[in-house]
C-alpha positions as CSV (number, residue, x, y, z in Angstrom):
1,X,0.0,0.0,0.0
2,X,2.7,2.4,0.6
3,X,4.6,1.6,-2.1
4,X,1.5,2.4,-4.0
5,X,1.2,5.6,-2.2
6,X,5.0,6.6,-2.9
7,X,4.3,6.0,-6.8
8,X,1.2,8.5,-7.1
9,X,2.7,11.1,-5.1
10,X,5.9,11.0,-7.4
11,X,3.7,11.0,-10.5
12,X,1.6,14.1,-8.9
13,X,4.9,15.4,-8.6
14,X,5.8,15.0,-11.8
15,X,2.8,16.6,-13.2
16,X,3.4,19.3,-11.2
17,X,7.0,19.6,-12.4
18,X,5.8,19.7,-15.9
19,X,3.1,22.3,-15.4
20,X,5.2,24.6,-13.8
21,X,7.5,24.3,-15.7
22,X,5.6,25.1,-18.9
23,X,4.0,28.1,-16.9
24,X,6.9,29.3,-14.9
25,X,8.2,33.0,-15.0
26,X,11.4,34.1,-16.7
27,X,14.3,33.7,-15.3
28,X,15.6,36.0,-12.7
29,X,18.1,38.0,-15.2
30,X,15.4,38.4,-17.3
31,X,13.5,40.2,-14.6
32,X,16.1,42.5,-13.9
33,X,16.2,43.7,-17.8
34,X,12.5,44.6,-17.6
35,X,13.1,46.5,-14.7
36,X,15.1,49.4,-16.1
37,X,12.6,49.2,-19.3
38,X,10.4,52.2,-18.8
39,X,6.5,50.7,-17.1
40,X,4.7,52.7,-20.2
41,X,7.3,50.6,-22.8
42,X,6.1,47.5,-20.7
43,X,2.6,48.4,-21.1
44,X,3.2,48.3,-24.8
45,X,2.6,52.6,-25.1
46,X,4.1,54.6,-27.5
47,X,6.7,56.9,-26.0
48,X,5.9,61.0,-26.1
49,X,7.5,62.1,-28.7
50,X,6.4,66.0,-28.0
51,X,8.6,65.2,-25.0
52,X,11.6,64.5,-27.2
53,X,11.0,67.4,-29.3
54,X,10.8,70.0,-26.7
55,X,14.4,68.7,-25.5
56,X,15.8,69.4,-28.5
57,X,13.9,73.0,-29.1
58,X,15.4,74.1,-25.8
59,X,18.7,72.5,-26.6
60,X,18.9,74.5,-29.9
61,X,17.8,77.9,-28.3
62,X,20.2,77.5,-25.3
63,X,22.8,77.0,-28.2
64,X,22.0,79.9,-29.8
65,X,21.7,82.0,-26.9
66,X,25.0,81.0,-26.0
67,X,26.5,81.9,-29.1
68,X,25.2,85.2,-29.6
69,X,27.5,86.4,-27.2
70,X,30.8,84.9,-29.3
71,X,32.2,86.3,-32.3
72,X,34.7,84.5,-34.6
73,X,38.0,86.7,-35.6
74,X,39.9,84.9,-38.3
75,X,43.3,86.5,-39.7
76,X,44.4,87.4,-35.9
77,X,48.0,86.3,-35.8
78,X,48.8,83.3,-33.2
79,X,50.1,84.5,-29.8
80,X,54.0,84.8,-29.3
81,X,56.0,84.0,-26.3
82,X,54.2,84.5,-23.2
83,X,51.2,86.7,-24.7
84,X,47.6,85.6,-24.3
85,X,44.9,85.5,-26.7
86,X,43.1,87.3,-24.4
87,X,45.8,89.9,-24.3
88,X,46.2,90.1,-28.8
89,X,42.3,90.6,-28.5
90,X,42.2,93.3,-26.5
91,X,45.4,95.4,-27.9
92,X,43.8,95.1,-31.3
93,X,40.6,96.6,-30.5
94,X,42.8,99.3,-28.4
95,X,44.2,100.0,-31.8
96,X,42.2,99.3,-34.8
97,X,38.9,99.5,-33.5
98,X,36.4,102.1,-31.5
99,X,35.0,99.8,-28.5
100,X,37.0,97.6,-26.4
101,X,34.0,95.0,-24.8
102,X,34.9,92.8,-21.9
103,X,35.4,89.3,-22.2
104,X,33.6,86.9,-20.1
105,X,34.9,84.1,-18.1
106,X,35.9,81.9,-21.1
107,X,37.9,84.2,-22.4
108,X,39.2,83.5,-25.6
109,X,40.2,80.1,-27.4
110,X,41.4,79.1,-30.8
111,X,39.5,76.9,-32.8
112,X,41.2,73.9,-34.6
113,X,44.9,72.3,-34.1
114,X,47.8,74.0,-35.2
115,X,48.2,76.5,-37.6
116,X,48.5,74.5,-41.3
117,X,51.2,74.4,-43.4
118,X,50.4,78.1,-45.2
119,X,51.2,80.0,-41.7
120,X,47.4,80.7,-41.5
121,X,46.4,81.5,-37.8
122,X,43.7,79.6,-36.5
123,X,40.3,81.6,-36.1
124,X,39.9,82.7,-32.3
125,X,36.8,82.3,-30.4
126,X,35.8,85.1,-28.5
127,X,33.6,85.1,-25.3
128,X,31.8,88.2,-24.5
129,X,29.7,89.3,-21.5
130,X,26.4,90.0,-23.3
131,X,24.7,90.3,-26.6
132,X,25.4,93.9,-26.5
133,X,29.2,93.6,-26.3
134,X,29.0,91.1,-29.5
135,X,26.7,93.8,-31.3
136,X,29.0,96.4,-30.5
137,X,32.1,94.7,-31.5
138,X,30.4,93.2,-35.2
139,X,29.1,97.1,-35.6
140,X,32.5,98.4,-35.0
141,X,34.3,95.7,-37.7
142,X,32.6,97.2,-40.3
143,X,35.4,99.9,-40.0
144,X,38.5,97.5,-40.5
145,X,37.2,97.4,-44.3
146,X,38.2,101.4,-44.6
147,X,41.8,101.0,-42.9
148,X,44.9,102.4,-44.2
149,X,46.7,99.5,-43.0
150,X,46.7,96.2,-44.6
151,X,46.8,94.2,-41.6
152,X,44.2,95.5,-40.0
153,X,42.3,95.2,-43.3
154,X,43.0,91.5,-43.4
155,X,41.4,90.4,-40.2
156,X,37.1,89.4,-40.2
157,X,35.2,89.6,-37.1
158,X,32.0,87.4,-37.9
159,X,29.3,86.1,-35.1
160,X,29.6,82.6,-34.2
161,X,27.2,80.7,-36.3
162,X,26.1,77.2,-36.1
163,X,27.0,75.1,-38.6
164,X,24.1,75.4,-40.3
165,X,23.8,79.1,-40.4
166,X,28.1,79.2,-41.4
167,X,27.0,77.2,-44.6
168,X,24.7,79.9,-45.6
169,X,26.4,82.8,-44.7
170,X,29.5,81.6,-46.7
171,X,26.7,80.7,-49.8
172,X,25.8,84.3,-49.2
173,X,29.0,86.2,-49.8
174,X,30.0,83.9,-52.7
175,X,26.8,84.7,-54.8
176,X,27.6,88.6,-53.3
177,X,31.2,88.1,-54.6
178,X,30.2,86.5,-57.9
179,X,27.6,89.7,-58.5
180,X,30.2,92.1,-58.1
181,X,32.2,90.8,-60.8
182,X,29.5,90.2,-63.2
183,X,29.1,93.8,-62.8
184,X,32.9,95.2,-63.3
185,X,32.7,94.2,-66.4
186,X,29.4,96.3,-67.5
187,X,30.4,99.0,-65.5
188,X,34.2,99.3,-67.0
189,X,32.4,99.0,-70.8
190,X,29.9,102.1,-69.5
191,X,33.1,104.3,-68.5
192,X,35.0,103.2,-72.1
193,X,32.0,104.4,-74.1
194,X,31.7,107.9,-72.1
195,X,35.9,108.3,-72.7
196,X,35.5,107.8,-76.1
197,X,32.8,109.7,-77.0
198,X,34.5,112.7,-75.2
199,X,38.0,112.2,-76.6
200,X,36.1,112.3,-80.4
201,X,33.5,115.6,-79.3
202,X,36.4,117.3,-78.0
203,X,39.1,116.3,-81.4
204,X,36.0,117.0,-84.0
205,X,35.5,120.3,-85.8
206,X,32.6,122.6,-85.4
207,X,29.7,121.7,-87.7
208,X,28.2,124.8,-89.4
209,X,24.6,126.1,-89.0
210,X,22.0,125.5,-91.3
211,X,19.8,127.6,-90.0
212,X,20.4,131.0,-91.6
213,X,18.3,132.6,-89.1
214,X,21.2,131.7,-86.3
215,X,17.7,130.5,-84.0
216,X,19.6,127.1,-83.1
217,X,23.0,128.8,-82.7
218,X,23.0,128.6,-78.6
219,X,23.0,124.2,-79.5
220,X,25.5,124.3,-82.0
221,X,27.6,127.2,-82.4
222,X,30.7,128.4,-80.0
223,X,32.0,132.0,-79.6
224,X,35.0,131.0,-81.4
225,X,32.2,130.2,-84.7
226,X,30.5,133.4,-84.0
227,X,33.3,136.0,-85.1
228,X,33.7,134.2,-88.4
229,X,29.8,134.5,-89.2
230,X,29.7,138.4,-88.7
231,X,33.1,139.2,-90.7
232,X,30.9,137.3,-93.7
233,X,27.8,139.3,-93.5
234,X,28.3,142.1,-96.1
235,X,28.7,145.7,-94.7
């Protein structure tokens, strides 16, 4: 009898086994993966997306608040010796330029590695206290373009566009660039036609007047003409 007993309870147990088995959870590792899954992934909801977007919206205006307090001067020579950027920025707007602004905390930095293999200096990032400063300073550049001296007339001061908004500057001052010569030409051909036609009025002779009446005379005639047309009229 109890040999009978032992046999159904290890077949129970076996169908137990099996069941349980078939129904059992995952694994514990498996557990601990769905718990750093977010519970609305789990649920099997969409993620916001207007979340996301608003991330990158501020991102991008943080960005470009930041940046309208930079300018960009490339042509600025590289620093020698001991002398700062910071220093080189602020002797050439002693010099060259009206304003002096004051840089922020971040002073100044160069952008890229070391100057290439031309001599070009790197471009220099400037960090200015406020939008003001940078306004003032981009205002002010404008005069570097009327300089007497060449080196002062080499160096840009730009703001400090994204990369986005560098491509389409630079677009902009090559179609600007490629009108300006389209129109040397026309305006060079404008001032050869006006030379011309006062080198050949000035070398031709005096026409005479066909109107014996001397009515049209202030168009044509010249007080050199005039003498000559009384000493003909009889006396």
């Amino acid at each position: 009898m109890q040999i009978v007993i032992n046999t159904l309870k290890s077949e129970i147990d076996g169908l137990k086994a099996g069941t349980y088995t078939a129904m059992s959870p995952p694994p514990p590792p498996f557990h601990s993966a769905l718990a750093t899954v977010p519970t609305g992934i789990c649920d099997g909801a969409v993620p916001d997306a207007g979340e996301a977007v608003k991330v990158e919206v501020h991102k991008t205006l943080t960005d470009l608040s930041r940046r309208k307090k930079n300018v960009v001067i490339t042509g600025l020579p590289e620093p020698v010796g001991d002398q700062s950027d910071d220093t080189l920025f602020s002797q050439f707007c002693e010099t060259h330029l009206t304003t002096k602004p004051s840089l922020s905390y971040l002073g100044c930095r160069r952008l890229g590695r070391q100057p290439d293999t031309y001599g070009r200096p790197r471009r220099l990032l400037v960090h200015l206290n406020t939008e003001a400063c940078a306004e003032e300073l981009l205002k002010a550049a404008k005069q570097l373009r009327n300089c007497s001296e060449p080196y002062a007339r080499s160096i840009y001061i730009n703001p400090d566009f994204d990369p986005v908004s560098a491509k389409l500057a630079y677009e902009k001052r090559v179609r600007r660039r490629q009108q300006q010569q389209q129109q040397q030409p026309d305006q060079q051909h404008i001032v050869n036609r006006v030379f011309t036609c006062t080198v050949s009025s000035s070398t031709s002779p005096p026409t005479a007047l066909s109107d014996p009446q001397g009515t049209n005379s202030h168009s044509c005639s010249n007080s050199d003409t005039t003498p000559s047309f009384r000493n003909s009229s009889p006396v």
